[in-house]
C-alpha positions in Angstrom: 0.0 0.0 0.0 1.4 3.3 -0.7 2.5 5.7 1.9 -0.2 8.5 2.3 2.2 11.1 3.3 4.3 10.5 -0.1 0.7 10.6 -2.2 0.0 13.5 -0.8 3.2 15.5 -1.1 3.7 13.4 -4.8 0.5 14.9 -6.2 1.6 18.3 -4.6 4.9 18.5 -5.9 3.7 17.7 -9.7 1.3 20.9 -9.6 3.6 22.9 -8.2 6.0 21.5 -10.4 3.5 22.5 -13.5 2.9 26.1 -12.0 6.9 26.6 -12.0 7.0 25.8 -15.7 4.6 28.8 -16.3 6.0 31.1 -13.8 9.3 30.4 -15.6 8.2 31.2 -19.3 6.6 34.3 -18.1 10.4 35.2 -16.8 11.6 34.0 -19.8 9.6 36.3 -22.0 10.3 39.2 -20.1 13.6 38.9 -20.0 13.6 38.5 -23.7 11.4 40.7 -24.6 13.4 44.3 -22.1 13.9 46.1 -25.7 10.9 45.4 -27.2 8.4 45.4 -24.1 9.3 48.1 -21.7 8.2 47.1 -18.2 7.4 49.5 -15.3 9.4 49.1 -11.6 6.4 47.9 -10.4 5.0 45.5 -13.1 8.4 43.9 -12.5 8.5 43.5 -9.2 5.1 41.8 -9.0 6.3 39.6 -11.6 9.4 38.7 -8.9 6.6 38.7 -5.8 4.4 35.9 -7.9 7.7 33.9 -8.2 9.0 34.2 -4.6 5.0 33.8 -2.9 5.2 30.3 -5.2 8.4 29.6 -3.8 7.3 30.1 -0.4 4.2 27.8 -1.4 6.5 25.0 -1.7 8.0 24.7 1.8 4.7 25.7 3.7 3.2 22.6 2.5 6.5 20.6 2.8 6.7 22.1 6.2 3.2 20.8 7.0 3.6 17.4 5.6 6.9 17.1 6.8 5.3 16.6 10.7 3.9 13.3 9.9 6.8 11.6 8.0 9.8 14.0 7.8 12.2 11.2 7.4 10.8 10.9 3.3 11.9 14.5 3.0 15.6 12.9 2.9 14.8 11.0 0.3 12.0 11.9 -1.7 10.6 9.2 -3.9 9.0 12.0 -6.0 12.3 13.1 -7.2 14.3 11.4 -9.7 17.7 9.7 -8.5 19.8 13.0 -10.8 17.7 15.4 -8.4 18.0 13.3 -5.3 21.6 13.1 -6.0 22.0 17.2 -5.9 20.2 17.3 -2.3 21.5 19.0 0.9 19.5 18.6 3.7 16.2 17.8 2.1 16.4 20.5 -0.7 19.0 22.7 -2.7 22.8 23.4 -1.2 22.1 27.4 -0.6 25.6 28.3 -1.6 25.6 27.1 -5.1 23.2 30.4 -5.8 26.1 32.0 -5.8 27.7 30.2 -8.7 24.4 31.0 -10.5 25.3 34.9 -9.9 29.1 34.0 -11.3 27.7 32.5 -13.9 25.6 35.1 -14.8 27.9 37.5 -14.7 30.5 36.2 -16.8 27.7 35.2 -19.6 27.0 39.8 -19.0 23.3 39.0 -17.9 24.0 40.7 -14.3 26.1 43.2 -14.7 26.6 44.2 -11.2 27.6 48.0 -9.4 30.9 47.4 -7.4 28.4 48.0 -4.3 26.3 45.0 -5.6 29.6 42.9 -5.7 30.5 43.8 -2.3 26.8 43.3 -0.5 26.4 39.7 -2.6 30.2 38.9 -1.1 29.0 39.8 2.2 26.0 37.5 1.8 28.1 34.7 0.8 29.9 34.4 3.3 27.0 34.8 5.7 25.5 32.1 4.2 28.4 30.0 4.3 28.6 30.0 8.1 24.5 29.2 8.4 25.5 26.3 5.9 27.9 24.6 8.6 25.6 25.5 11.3 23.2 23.4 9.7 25.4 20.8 8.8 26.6 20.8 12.4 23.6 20.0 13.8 22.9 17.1 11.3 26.0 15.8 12.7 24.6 15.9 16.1 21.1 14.4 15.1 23.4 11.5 13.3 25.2 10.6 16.0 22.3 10.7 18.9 20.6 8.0 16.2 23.5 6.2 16.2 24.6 5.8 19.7 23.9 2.5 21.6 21.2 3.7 23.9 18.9 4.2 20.8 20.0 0.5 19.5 19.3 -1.0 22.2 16.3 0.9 22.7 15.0 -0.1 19.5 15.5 -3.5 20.2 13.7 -3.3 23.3 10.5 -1.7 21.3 10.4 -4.6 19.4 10.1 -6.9 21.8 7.8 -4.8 24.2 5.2 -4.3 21.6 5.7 -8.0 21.4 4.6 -8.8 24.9 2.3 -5.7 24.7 4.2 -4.0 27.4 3.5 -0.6 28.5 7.7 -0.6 28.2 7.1 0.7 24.4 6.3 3.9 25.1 9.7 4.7 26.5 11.0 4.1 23.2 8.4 6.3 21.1 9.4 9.0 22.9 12.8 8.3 22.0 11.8 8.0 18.2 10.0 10.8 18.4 12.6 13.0 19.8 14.7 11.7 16.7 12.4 12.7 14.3 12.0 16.0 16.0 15.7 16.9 15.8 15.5 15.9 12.1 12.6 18.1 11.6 14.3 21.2 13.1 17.5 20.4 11.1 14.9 20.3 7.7 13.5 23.2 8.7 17.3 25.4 9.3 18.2 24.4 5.8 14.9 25.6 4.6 15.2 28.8 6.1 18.5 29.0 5.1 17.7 28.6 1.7 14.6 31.3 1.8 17.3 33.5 3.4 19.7 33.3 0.2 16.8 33.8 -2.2 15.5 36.7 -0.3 19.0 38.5 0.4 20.3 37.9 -3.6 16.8 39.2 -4.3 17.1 42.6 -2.1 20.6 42.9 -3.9 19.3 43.0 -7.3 17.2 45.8 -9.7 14.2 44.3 -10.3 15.2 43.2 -14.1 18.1 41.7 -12.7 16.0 39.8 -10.2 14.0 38.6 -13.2 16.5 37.5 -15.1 18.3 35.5 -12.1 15.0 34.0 -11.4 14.6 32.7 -14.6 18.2 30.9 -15.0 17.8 29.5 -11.3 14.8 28.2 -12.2 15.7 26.6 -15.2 18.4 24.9 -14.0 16.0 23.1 -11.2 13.1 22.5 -13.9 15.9 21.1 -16.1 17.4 18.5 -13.9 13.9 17.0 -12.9 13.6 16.8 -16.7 16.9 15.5 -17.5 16.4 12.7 -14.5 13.1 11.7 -16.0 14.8 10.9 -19.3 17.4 9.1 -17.6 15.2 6.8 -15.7 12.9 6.5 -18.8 16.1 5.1 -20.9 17.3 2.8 -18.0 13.9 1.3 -17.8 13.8 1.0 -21.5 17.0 -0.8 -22.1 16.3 -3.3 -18.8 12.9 -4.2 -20.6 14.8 -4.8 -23.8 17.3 -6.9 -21.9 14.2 -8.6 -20.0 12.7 -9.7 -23.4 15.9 -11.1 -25.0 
């Protein structure tokens, strides 16, 4: 029987996923289109508001789900293995935004004031130490699962609920408390992520926020397509071999 939790978020994450693709052509077209379409401040920057507000869509509903089962959130089954393989703590790494800007910059679609370059330094490195804060406390969380007391704990679960002794509980609440620190750790690197959007964001003209926008999300629309064809193939060629 399929998992509820992964249904839920599954069917979630292929609208969204839809959505994204028509968010991004309407970046796409303005971005295209700056010489031929001139586009007020403000027309703009509700343009970048629709983006963000879907952005932010994404990890309210992870957010909520994520309470019942967070432990999927490490490894969704919605993605394909190419997107599960760029993961960081349940979602992008933060940092590699950054290359995205370098990127830009060298190809002349951001070209940046020398205070722009200084502020998105700053940031950088900001980020960089909320990065290892994160990954500090996964390494805490890793090795509370892993200690003995939680084995043996386990163990003694299985063999409570066995005997349908009261002794069972004990243990939930050890699980729980798990699952809790797992939840907060999801949750940092979320943050940390909505933190990097925003701050790049605030750093930008709102044209150049468009046209950030756009490549950023192309690059996450094209891996989920890039893995789909890869699985595609790799199930073709094992039916193939199956029928020989």
């Amino acid at each position: 029987m399929a998992n509820p939790v992964v249904v839920r978020f599954s069917e979630f994450y292929e609208n969204w996923t839809g959505k994204l693709e028509d968010i991004l052509q309407q970046l796409l077209q303005v971005s295209s289109q700056r010489t031929e379409v001139v586009k007020t401040e403000q027309e703009l920057q509700a343009l970048v508001s629709t983006v963000t507000s879907h952005l932010k869509e994404y990890y309210t509903t992870k957010w909520g789900i994520a309470h019942d089962n967070v432990l999927i959130f490490f490894s969704p089954p919605w993605l394909n293995p190419l997107e599960n393989a760029q993961l960081w703590m349940t979602g992008w790494k933060p940092s590699t935004v950054f290359r995205q800007v370098e990127n830009l910059k060298k190809g002349n679609v951001l070209v940046m004031t020398e205070e722009q370059e200084k502020k998105m330094e700053e940031l950088k490195m900001k980020i960089k130490m909320e990065e290892e804060k994160v990954e500090r406390e996964m390494e805490r969380q890793q090795v509370a699962m892993a200690d003995r007391r939680m084995v043996q704990l386990s163990k003694l679960t299985s063999r409570a609920r066995s005997a349908g002794s009261e002794m069972d509980s004990v243990a939930e609440v050890a699980v729980k408390e798990v699952l809790a620190g797992l939840e907060r750790v999801m949750k940092a690197s979320d943050c940390v992520r909505l933190k990097t959007l925003k701050g790049v964001l605030d750093l930008l003209t709102p044209m150049q926020s468009v046209d950030f926008l756009a490549a950023n999300i192309t690059t996450l629309l094209r891996f989920n397509q890039w893995g789909k064809k890869k699985k595609d193939m790799a199930g073709t060629v094992l039916n193939a071999n199956q029928e020989k």
